[in-house]
DRENDO-1510 file (C-alpha; in Angstrom, 1 decimal, always signed):
<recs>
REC; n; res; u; v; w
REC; 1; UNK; -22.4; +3.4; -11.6 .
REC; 2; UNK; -24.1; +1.5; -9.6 .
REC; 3; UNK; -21.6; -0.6; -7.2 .
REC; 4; UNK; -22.6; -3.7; -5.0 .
REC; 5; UNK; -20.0; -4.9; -2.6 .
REC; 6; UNK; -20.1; -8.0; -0.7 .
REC; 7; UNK; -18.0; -7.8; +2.6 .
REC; 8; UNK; -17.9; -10.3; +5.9 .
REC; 9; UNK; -16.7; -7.3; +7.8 .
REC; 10; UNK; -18.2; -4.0; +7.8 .
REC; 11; UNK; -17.7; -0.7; +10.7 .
REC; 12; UNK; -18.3; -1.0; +13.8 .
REC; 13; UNK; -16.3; -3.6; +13.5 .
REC; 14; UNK; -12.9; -2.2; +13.9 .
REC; 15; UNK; -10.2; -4.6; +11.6 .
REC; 16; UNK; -8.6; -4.0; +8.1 .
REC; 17; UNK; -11.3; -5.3; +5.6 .
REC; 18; UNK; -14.1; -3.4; +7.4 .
REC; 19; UNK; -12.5; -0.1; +7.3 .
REC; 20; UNK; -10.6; -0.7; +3.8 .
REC; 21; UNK; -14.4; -1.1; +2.5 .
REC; 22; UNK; -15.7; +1.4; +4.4 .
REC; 23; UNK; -13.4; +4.2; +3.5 .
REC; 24; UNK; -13.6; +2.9; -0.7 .
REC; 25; UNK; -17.3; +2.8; -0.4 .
REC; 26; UNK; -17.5; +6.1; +1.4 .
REC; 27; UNK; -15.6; +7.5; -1.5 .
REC; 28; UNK; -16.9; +6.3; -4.3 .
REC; 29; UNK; -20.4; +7.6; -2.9 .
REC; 30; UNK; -18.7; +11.1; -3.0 .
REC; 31; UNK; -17.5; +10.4; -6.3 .
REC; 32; UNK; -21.5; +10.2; -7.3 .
REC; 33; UNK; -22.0; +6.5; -7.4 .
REC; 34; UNK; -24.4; +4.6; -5.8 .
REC; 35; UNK; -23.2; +1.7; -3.2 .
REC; 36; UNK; -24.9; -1.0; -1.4 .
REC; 37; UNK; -22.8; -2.8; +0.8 .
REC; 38; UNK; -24.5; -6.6; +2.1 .
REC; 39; UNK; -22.8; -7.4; +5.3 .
REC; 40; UNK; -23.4; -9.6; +8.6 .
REC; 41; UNK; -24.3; -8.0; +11.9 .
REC; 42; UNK; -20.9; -7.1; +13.7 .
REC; 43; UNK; -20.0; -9.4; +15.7 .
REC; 44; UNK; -16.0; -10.2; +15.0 .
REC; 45; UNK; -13.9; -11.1; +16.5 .
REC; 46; UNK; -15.5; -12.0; +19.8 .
REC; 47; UNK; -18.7; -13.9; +18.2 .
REC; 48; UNK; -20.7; -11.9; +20.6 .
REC; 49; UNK; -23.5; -9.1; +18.8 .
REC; 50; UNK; -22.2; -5.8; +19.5 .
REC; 51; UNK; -24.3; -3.3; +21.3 .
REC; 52; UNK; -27.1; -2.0; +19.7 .
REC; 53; UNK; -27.4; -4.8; +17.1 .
REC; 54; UNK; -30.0; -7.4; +16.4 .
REC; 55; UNK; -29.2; -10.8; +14.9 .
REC; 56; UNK; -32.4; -10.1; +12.4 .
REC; 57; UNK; -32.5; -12.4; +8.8 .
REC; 58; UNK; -32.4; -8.9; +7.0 .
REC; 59; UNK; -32.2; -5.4; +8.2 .
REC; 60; UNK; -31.2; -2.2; +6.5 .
REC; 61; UNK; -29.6; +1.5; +7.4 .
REC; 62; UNK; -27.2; +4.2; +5.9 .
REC; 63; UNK; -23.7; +4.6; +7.0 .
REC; 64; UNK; -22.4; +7.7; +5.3 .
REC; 65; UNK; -24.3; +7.7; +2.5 .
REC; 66; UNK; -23.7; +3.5; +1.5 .
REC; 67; UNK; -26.5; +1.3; +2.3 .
REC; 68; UNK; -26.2; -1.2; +4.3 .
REC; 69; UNK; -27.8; -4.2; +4.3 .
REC; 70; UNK; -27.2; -6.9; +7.0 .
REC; 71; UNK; -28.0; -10.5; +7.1 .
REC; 72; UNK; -28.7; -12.7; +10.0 .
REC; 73; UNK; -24.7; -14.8; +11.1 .
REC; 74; UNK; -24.2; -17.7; +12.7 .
REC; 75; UNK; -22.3; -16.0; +15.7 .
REC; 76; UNK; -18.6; -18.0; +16.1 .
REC; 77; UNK; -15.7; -16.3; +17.6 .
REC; 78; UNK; -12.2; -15.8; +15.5 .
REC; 79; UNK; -11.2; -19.3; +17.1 .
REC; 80; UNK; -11.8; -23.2; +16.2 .
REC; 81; UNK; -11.8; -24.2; +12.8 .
REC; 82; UNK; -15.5; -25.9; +12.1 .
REC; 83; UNK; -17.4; -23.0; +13.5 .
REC; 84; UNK; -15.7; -20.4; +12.1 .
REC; 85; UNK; -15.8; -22.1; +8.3 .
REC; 86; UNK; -19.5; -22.3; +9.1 .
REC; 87; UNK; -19.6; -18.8; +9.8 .
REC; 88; UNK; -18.1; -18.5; +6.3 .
REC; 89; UNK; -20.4; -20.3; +4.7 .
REC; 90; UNK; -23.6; -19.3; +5.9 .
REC; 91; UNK; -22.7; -15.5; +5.8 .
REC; 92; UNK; -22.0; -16.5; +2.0 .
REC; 93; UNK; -25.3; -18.1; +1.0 .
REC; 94; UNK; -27.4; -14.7; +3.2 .
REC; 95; UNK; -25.5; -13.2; +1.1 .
REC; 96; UNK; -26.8; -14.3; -1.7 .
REC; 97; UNK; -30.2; -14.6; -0.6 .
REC; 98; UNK; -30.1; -10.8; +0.0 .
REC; 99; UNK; -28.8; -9.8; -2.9 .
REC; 100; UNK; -31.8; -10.8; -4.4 .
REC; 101; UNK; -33.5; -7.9; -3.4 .
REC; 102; UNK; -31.1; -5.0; -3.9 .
REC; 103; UNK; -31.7; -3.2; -7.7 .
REC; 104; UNK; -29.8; -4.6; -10.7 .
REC; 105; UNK; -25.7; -2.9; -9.6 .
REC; 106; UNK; -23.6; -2.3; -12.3 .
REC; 107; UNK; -20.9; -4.0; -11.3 .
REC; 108; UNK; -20.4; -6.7; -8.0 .
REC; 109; UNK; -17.4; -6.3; -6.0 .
REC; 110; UNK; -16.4; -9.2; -2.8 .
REC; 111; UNK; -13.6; -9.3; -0.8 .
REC; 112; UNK; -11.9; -12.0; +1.1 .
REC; 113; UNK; -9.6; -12.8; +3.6 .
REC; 114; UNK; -11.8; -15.6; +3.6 .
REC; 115; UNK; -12.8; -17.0; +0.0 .
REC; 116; UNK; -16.3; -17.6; +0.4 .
REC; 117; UNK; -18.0; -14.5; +0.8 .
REC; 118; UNK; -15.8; -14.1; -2.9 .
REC; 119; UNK; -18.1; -17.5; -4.0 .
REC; 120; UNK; -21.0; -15.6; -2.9 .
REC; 121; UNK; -19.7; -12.3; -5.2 .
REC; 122; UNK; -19.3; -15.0; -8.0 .
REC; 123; UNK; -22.9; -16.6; -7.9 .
REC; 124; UNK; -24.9; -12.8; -7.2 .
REC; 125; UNK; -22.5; -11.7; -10.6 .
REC; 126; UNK; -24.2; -14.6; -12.5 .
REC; 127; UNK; -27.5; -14.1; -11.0 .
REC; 128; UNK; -27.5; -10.4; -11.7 .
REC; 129; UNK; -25.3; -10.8; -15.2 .
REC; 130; UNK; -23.1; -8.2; -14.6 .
REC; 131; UNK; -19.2; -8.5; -13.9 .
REC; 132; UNK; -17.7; -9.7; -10.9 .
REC; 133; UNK; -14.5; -8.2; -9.1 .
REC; 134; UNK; -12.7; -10.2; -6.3 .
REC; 135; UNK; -10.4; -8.2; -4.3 .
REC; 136; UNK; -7.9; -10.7; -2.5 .
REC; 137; UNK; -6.7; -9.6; +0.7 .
REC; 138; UNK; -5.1; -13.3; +1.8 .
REC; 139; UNK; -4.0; -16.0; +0.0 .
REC; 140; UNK; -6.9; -18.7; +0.7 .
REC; 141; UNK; -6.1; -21.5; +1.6 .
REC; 142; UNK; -2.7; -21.2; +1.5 .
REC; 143; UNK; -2.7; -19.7; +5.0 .
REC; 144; UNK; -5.1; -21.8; +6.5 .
REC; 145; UNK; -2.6; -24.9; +5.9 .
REC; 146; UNK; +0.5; -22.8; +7.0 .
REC; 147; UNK; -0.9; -21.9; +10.2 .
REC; 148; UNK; -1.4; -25.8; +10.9 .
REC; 149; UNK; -5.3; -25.6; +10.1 .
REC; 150; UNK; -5.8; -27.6; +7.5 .
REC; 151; UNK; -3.8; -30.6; +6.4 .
REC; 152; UNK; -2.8; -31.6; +2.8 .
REC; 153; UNK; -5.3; -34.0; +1.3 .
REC; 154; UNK; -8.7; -34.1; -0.7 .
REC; 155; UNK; -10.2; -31.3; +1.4 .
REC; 156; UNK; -7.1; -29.0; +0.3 .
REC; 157; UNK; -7.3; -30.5; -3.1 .
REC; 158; UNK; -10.9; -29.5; -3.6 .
REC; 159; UNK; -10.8; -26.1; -1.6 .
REC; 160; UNK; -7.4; -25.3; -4.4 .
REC; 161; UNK; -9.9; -26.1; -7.7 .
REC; 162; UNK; -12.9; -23.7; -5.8 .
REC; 163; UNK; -9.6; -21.1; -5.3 .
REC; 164; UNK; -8.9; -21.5; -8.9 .
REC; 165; UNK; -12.4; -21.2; -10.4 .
REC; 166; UNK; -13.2; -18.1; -8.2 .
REC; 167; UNK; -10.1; -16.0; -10.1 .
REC; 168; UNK; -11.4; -17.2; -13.5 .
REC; 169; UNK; -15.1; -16.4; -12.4 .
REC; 170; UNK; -13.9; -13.0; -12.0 .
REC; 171; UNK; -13.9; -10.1; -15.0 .
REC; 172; UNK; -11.3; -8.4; -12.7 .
REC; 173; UNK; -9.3; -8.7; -9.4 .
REC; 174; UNK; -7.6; -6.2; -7.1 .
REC; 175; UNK; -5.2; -7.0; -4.7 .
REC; 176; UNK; -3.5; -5.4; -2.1 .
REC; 177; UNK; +0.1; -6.8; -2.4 .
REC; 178; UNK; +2.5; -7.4; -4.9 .
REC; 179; UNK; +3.0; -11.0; -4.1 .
REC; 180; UNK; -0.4; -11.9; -4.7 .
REC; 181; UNK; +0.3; -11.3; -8.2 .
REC; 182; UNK; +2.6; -13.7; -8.7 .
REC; 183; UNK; +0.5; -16.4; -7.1 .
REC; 184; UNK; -2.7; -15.6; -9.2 .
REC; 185; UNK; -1.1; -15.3; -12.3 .
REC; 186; UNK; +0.8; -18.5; -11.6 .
REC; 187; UNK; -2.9; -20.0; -11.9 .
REC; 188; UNK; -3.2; -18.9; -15.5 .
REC; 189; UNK; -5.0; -16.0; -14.7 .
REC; 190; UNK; -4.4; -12.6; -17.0 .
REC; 191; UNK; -1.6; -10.2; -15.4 .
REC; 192; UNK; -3.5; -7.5; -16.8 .
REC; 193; UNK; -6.8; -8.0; -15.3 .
REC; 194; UNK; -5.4; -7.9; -12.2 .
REC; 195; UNK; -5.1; -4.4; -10.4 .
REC; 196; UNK; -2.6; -3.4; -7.4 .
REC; 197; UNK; -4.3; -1.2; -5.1 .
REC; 198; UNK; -2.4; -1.0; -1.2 .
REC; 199; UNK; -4.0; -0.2; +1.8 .
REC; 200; UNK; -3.9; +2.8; +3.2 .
REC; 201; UNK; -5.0; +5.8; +5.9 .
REC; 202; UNK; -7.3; +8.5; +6.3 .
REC; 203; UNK; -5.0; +11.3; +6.8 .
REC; 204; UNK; -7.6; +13.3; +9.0 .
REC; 205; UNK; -7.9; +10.6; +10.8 .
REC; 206; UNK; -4.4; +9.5; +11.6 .
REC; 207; UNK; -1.9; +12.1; +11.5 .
REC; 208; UNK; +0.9; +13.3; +14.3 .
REC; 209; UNK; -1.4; +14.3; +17.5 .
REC; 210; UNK; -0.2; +14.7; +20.8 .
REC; 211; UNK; -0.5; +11.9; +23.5 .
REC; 212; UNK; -4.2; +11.4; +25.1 .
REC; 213; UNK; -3.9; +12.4; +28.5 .
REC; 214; UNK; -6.8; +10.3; +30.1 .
REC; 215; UNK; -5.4; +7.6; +28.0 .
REC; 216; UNK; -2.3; +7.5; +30.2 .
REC; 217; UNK; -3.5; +8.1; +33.3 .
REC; 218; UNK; -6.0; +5.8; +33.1 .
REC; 219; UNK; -3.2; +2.8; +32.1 .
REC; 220; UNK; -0.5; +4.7; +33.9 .
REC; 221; UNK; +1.6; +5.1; +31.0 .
REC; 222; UNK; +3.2; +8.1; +32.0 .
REC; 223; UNK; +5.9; +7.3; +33.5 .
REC; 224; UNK; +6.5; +3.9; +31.5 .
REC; 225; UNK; +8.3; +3.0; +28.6 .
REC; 226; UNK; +4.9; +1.6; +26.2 .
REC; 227; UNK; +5.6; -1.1; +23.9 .
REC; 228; UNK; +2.1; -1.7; +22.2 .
REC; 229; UNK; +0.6; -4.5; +19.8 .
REC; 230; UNK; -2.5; -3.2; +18.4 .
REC; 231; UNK; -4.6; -5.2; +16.4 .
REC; 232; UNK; -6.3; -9.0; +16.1 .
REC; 233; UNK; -5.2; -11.6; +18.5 .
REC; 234; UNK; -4.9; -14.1; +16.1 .
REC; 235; UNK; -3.0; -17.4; +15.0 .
REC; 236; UNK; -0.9; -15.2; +12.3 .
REC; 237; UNK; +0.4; -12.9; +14.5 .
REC; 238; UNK; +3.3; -14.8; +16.6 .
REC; 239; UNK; +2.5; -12.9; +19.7 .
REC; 240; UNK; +4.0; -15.5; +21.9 .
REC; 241; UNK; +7.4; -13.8; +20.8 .
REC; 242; UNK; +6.0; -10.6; +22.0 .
REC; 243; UNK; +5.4; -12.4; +25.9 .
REC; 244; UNK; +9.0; -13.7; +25.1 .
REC; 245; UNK; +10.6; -10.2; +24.8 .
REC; 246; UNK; +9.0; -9.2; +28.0 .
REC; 247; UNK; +10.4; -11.7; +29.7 .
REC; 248; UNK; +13.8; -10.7; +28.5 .
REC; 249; UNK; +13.2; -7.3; +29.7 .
REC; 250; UNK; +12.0; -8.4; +33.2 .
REC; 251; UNK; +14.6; -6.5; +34.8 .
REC; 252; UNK; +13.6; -3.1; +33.3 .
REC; 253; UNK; +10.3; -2.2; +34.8 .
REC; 254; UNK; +10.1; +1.0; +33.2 .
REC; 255; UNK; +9.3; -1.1; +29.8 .
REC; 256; UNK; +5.7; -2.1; +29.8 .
REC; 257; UNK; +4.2; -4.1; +27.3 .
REC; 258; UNK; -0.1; -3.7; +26.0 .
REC; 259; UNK; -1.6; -6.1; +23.6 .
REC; 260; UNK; -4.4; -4.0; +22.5 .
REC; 261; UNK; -7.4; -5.8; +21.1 .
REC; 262; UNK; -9.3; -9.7; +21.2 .
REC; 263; UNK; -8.9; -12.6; +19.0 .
REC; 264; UNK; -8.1; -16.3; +18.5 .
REC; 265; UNK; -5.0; -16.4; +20.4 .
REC; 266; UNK; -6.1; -14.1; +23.6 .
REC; 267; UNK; -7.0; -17.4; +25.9 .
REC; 268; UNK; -3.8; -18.7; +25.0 .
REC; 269; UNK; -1.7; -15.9; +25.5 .
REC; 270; UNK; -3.3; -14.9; +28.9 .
REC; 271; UNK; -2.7; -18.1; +30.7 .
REC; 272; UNK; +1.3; -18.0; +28.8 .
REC; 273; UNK; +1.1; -14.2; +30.8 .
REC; 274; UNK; -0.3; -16.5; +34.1 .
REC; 275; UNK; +2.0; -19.5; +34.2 .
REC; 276; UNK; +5.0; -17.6; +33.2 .
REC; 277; UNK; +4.2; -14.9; +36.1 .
REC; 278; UNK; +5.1; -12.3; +33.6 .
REC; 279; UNK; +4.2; -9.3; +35.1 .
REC; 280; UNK; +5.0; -6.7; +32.6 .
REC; 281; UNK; +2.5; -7.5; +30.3 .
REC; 282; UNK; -0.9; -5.7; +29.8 .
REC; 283; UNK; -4.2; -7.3; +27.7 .
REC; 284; UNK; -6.1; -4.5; +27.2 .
REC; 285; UNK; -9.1; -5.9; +25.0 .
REC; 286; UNK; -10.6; -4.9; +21.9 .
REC; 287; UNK; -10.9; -1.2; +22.1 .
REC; 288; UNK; -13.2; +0.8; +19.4 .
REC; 289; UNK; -12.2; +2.0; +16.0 .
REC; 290; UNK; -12.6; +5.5; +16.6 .
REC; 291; UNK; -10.5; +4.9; +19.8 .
REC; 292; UNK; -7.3; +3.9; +17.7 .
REC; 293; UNK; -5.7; +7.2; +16.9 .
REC; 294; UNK; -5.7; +8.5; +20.3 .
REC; 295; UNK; -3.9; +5.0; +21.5 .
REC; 296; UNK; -1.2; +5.4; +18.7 .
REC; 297; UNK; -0.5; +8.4; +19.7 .
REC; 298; UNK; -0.3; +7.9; +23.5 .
REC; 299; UNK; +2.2; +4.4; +23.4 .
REC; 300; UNK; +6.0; +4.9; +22.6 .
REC; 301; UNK; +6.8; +2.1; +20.4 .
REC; 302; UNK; +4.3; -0.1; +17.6 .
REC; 303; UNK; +4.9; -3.4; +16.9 .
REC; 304; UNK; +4.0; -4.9; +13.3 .
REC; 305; UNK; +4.4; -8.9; +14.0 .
REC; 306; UNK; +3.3; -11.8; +11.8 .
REC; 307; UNK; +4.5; -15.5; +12.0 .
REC; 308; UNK; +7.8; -17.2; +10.3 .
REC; 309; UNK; +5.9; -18.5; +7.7 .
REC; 310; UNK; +6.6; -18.0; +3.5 .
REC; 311; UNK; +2.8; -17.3; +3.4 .
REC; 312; UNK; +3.1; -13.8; +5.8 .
REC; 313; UNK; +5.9; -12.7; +3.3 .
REC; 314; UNK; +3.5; -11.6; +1.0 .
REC; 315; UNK; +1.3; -9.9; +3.8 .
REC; 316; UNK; +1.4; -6.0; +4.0 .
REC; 317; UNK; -0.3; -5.5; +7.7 .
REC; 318; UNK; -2.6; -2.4; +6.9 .
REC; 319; UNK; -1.8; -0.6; +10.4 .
REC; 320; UNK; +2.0; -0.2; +9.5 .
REC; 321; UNK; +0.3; +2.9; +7.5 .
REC; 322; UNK; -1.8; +4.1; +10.2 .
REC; 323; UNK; +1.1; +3.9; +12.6 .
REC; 324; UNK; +3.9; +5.6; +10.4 .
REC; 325; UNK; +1.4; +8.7; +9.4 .
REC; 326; UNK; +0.6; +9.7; +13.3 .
REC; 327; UNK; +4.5; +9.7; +13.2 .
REC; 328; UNK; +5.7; +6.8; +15.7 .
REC; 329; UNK; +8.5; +4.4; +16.2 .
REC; 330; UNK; +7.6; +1.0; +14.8 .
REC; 331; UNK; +9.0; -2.3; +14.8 .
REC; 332; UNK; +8.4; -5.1; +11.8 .
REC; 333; UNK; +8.5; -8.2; +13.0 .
REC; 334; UNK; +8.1; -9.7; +9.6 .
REC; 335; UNK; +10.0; -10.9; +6.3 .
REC; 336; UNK; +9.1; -10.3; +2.5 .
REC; 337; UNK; +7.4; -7.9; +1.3 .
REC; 338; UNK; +6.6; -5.6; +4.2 .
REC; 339; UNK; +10.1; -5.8; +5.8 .
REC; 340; UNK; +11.3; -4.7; +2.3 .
REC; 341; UNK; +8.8; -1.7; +1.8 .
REC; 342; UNK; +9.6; -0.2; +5.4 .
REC; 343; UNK; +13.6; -0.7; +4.9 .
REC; 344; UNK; +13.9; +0.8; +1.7 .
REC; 345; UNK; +11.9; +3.7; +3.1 .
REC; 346; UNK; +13.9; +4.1; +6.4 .
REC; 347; UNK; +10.7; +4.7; +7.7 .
REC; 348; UNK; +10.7; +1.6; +10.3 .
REC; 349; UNK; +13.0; -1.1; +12.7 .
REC; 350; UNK; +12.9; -4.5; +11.6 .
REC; 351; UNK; +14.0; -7.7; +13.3 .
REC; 352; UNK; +13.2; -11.2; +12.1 .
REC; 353; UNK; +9.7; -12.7; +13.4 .
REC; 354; UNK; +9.3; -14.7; +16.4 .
REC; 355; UNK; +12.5; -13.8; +18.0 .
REC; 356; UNK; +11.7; -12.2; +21.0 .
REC; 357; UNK; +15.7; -11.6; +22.2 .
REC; 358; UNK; +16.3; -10.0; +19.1 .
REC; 359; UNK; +13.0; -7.8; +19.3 .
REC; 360; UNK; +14.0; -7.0; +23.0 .
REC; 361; UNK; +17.1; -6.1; +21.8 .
REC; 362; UNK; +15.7; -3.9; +19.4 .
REC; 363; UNK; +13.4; -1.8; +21.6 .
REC; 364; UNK; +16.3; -1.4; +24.0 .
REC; 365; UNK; +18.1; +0.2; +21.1 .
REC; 366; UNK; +15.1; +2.5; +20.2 .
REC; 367; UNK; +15.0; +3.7; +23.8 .
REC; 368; UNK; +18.5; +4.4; +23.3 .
REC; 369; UNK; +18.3; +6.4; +19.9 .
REC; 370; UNK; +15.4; +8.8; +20.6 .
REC; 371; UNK; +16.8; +11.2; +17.5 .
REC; 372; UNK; +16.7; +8.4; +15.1 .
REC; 373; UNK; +13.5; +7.2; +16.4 .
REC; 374; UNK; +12.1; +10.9; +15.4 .
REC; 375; UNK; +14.1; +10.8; +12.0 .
REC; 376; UNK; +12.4; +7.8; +11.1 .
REC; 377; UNK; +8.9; +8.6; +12.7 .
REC; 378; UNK; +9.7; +11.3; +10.5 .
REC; 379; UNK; +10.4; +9.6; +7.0 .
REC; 380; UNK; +7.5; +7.3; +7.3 .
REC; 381; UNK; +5.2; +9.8; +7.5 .
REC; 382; UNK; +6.0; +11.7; +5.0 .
REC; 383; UNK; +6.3; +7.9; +2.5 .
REC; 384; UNK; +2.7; +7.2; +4.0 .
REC; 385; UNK; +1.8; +11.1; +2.9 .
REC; 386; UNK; +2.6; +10.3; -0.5 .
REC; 387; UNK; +1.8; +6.8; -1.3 .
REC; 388; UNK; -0.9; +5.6; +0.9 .
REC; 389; UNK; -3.6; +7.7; +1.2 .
REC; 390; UNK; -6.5; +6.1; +1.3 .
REC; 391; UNK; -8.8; +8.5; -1.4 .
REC; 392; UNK; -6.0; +8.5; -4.0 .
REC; 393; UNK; -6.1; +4.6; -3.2 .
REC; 394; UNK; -10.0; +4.3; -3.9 .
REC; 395; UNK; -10.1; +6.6; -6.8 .
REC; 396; UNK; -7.5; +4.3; -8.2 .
REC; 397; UNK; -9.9; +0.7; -7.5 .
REC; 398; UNK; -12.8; +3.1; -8.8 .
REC; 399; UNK; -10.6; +3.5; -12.2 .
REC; 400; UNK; -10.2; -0.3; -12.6 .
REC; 401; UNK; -13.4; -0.9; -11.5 .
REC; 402; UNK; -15.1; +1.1; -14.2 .
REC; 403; UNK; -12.9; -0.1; -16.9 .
REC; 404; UNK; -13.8; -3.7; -16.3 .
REC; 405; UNK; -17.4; -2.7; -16.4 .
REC; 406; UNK; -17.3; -0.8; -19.9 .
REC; 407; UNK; -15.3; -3.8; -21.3 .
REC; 408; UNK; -17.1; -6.3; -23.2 .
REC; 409; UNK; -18.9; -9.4; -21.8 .
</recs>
């Protein structure tokens, strides 16, 4: 089969969609098929190129065996509304332009968060007359007005009838958490056209490993208590809650706090660190993919956090997994379904998001429990082991995938 994907995000940029398309592309290329990915230069979430990079109008290479082909971006950091939906919406229309020159695929796959590179996967399925899948990794834009981007009005009026005809544009959709079911079906769409297919982990990649040394030198962790957030800086994340609990545990220097990685929110949160002379509170910057095993294993505790919003109750944070298989104490700061998953699997703490007393609280109470921390490190690496595996995860989007395309037109 021959598969196009559409994806914003692509390696070396280092957050969930890239890798989750990555590892499904590198995959399905073992699996015999052939895979084009089209893609923008890596540039997220900073807006700045990444080394090595040239913002070219088209430009091609192999990455494990997938070709690659990226399109010139308007460069816009993860941060103020206008550029970023810009950003959007020209990557969507090079898209398309692109796509113009890869062979007839068998089959077009795009993937959100962000539903116009999906609009671009609807128009290259119509141009190219083959089926279309949309996998939906965020409810769009649904989010965008939770987080206090975009008010209720004609804009969110016309953006809810593009959300609509995108589904029914679509032969097929995969998504990534139970909830989004619900939703999309709730817009007439067919329940069983819709396919459930979680994120997941490389177990090569992340499984138990012991602590890097230089890593803790270098940070002088070793003779701290590490409380880490890894991951975007970003306006879902509720990190402020994060600055709060340190504050709480001011009087226990021993506990030191890293937010590991760039984003939306970083400005914000270093002059919160500033005026609130916080001192036990580390921004390390974004940090490289290939990096992120080695800083799992070297903090003591991972937190999961996303905002107090009914929109992040249907989120399922894709580094819960990599966290849980290297074997590590982890907090959820979250509700719905997440907070469920990791409860019923005794495989994580949970505390209710954006209360930083009761997350403080919490870590004091893992410090105190190292047995039960290893117990659960335990379980939920062993409930990552056997439902999250990223190959058993792509070989099951590769099943759906091929059903849509031998259905009829």
């Amino acid at each position: 089969m021959r598969i196009l994907f559409i994806s914003h995000y692509f390696p070396p940029e280092v957050n969930a969609p890239a890798s989750r398309t990555h590892e499904h592309c590198r995959r399905w290329v073992a699996e015999g098929h052939e895979v084009t990915v089209i893609t923008g230069v890596p540039n997220h979430p900073s807006g700045t190129l990444f080394q090595g990079h040239e913002n070219k109008w088209r430009q091609e290479q192999e990455v494990d065996g997938i070709r690659v082909v990226r399109t010139w971006m308007f460069l816009a950091a993860n941060a103020g509304f206008s550029k970023r939906i810009l950003n959007y919406i020209l990557f969507a229309i090079t898209a398309v332009l692109a796509a113009r020159k890869v062979d007839q695929p068998d089959l077009i796959v795009a993937t959100s968060p962000q539903f116009f590179c999906g609009i671009a996967g609807a128009l290259v399925g119509r141009l190219k007359r083959c089926p279309f899948i949309l996998e939906v990794r965020d409810l769009w834009p649904k989010s965008i007005v939770e987080l206090g981007q975009l008010e209720r009005g004609s804009a969110l009026r016309v953006l809810e009838r593009i959300e609509k005809w995108l589904y029914m544009s679509a032969a097929g959709i995969v998504v990534n958490t139970r909830a989004f079911i619900d939703h999309i079906e709730g817009l007439g769409y067919p329940r069983e056209k819709i396919e459930l297919v979680y994120n997941g982990i490389d177990p090569e990649q992340f499984r138990p490993r012991a602590p890097s040394q230089a890593l803790r030198e270098e940070y002088e962790l070793s003779e701290r208590i590490s409380v880490a957030y890894i991951g975007t800086l970003g306006l879902a994340h509720g990190l402020e809650s994060v600055i709060g609990a340190a504050e709480a545990l001011a009087s226990r220097p021993e506990i030191l706090f890293l937010l590991i990685g760039d984003g939306a929110e970083r400005g914000r949160l270093e002059s919160m660190i500033e005026e609130r002379g916080v001192g036990n509170v580390r921004l390390v910057g974004l940090q490289p993919r290939e990096a992120m095993p080695d800083w799992i294993a070297s903090v003591d505790i991972l937190l999961v956090s996303l905002r107090d919003l009914p929109v992040f109750e249907t989120v399922i944070p894709s580094k819960i997994f990599e966290f849980l298989a290297q074997e590590r104490p982890v907090i959820v700061a979250a509700r719905g379904e997440i907070r469920r998953m990791t409860e019923e699997a005794e495989s994580a703490w949970v505390v209710d998001p954006e209360d930083p007393r009761a997350l403080a609280g919490m870590i004091e109470e893992i410090v105190r429990q190292p047995d039960e921390a290893r117990r659960r490190a335990s379980a939920g690496r062993l409930w990552v082991e056997k439902n999250f595996v990223r190959d058993n995860l792509a070989l099951r989007m590769l099943t759906f995938m091929k059903k849509v395309e031998e259905s009829p037109r």
